[in-house]
C-alpha positions as CSV (number, residue, x, y, z in Angstrom):
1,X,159.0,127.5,110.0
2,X,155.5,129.0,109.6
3,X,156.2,132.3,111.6
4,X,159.7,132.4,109.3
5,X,158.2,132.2,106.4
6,X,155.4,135.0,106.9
7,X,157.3,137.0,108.3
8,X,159.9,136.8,105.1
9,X,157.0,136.9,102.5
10,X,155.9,139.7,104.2
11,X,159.6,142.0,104.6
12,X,159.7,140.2,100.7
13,X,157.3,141.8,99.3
14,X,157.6,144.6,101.1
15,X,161.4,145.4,99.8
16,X,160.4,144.5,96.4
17,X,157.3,147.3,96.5
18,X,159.6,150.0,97.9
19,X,162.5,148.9,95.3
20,X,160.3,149.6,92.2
21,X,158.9,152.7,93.3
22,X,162.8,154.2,94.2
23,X,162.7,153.2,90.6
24,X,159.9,154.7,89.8
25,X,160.4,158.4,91.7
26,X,164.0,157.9,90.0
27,X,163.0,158.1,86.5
28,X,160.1,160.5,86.7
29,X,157.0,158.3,86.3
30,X,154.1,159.2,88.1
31,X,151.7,156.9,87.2
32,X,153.9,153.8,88.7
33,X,155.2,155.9,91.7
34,X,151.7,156.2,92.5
35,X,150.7,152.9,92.1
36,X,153.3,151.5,93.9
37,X,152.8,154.3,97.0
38,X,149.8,152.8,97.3
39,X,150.3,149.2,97.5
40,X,153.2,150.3,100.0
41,X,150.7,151.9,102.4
42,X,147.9,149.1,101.9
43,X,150.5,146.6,102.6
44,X,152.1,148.5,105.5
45,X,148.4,148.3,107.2
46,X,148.0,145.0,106.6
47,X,151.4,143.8,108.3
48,X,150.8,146.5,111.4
49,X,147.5,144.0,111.5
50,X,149.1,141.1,111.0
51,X,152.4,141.1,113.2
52,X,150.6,141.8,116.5
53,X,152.5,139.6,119.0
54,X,154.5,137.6,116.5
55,X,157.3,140.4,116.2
56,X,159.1,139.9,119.4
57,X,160.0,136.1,118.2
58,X,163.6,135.8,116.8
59,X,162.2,133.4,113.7
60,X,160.3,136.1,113.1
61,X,162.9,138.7,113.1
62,X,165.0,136.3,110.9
63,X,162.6,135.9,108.5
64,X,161.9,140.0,108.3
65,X,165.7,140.6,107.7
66,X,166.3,137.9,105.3
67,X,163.1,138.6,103.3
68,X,164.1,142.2,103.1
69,X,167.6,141.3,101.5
70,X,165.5,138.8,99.3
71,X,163.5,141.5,98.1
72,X,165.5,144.4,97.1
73,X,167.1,141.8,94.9
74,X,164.2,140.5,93.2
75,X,163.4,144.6,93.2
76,X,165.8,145.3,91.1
77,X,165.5,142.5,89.1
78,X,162.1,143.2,88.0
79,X,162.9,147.2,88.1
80,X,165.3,146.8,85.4
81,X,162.9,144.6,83.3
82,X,159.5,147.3,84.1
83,X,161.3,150.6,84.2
84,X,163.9,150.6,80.3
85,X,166.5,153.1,81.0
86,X,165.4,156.5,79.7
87,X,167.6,159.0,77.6
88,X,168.9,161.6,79.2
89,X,166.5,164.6,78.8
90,X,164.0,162.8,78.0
91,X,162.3,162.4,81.7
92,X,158.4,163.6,81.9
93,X,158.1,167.1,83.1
C-alpha cells in the first residue's frame, strides 16, 4: 500500500500541476504558466529520482494511473476556482 500510495501522490500531483498550467497557457497568464512550468520540471526531477526501481511494480503502475485520473480532476477543480473566466478580448497581449 506504501509503493501505491507514492506512486499516486506522486502522478497526483503531477496531473494537478500540468492541469492548471493548460489553464494557465489557455487564458494568457504568464506569470502562473511560469510558475507552474517550473514546479512541473522540479517535480519531474524529483520523481526521475525517486522511482528508480519501484516503476516496474504493477502497485506502482496502479497507483501512477489512478493518481493521474485523480488529479486532472482536482486540476480542474482548483483551475476553475484560481483562473475566473476572462471576457473575451480581454486576454493579456
Amino acid at each position: 500500500m506504501k509503493t501505491f500510495g507514492l506512486f499516486f501522490l506522486l502522478q497526483f500531483l503531477m496531473f494537478v500541476l500540468v492541469t492548471l498550467n493548460f489553464r494557465a497557457i489557455a487564458q494568457a497568464r504568464y506569470g502562473w504558466t511560469i510558475f507552474t512550468d517550473m514546479l512541473i520540471s522540479a517535480a519531474q526531477f524529483w520523481i526521475i529520482r525517486k522511482v528508480g526501481a519501484s516503476a516496474e511494480n504493477l502497485v506502482a503502475w496502479s497507483g501512477f494511473v489512478v493518481g493521474g485520473a485523480a488529479g486532472s480532476s482536482l486540476g480542474i477543480y482548483l483551475s476553475k476556482r484560481v483562473f475566473k473566466k476572462i471576457p473575451a478580448g480581454e486576454y493579456a497581449q
